[in-house]
C-alpha positions as a Markdown table, in Angstrom:
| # | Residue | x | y | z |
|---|---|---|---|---|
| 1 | Unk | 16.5 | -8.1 | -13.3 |
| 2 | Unk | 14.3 | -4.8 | -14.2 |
| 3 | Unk | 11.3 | -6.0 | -12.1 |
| 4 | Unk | 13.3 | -7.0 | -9.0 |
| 5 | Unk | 14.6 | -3.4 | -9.5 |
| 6 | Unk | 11.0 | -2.0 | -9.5 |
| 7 | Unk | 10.1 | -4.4 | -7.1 |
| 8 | Unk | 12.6 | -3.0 | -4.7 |
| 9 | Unk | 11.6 | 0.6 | -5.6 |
| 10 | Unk | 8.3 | 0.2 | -4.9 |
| 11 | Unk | 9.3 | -1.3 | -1.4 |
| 12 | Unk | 11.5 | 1.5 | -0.7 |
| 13 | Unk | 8.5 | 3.8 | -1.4 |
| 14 | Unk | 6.2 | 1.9 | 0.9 |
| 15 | Unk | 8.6 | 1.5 | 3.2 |
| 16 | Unk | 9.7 | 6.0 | 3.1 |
| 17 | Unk | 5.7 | 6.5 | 3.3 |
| 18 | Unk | 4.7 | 4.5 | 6.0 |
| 19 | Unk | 7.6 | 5.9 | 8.3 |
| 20 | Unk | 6.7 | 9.5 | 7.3 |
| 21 | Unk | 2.5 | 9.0 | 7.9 |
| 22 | Unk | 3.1 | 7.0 | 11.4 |
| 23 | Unk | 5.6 | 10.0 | 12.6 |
| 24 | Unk | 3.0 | 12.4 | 11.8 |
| 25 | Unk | 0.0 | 11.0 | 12.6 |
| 26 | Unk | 1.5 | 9.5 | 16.0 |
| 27 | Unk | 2.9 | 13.4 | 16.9 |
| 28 | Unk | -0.4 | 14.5 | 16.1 |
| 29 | Unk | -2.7 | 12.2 | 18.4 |
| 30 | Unk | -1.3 | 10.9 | 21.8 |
| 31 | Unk | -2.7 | 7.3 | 23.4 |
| 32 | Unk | -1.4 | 3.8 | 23.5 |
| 33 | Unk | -3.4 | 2.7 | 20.1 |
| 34 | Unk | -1.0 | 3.0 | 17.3 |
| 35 | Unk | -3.0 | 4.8 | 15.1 |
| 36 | Unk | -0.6 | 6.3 | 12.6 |
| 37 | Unk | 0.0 | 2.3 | 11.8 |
| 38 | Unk | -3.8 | 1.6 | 11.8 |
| 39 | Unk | -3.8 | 4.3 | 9.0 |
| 40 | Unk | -0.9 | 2.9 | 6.7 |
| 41 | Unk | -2.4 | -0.4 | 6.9 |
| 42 | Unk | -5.8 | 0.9 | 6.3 |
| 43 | Unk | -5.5 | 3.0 | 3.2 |
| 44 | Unk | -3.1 | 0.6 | 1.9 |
| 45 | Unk | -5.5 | -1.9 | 2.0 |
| 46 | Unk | -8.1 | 0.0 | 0.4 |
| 47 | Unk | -5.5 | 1.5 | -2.0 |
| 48 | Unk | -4.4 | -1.8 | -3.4 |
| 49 | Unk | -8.0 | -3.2 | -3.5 |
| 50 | Unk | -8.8 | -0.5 | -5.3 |
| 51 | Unk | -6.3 | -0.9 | -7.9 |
| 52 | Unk | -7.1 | -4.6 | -8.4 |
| 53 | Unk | -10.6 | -4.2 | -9.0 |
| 54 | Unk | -9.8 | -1.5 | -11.5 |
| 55 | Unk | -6.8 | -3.4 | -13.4 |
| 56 | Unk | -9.3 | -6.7 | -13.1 |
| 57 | Unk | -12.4 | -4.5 | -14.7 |
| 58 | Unk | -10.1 | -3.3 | -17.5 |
| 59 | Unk | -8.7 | -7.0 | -18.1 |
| 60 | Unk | -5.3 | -5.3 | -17.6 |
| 61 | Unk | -4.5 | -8.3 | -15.6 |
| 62 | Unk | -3.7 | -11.2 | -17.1 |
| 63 | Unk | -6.2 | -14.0 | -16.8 |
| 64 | Unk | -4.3 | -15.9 | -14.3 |
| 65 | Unk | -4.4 | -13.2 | -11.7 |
| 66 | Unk | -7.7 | -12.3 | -12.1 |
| 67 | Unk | -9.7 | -15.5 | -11.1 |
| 68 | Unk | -12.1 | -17.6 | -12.0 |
């Protein structure tokens, strides 16, 4: 039950962040392209790639998630 609460945490935090960084960014730049969601998905991306490799490179990960 403790991870689906940190599970749940973590969405809420995603969820608070991304709202907060598209409102900004999209009352910052004006256009059609929504580029406050091109920059949530971006950095997230990158963000959670990041943290992969690094868990992966320290073996924090257990062998099953890492690969082959």
């Amino acid at each position: 039950m403790g991870m689906v609460f940190l599970i749940g945490l973590g969405g809420f935090a995603g969820a608070v962040a991304r709202y907060v960084v598209d409102r900004q960014v999209t009352a910052s730049v004006a256009g059609v392209m929504p580029w406050g969601t091109l920059l949530v998905n971006v950095s997230g991306s990158f963000l959670v790639g990041l943290a992969f490799a690094l868990l992966s490179e320290r073996a924090a990960l257990p062998a099953e998630l890492r690969g082959p």
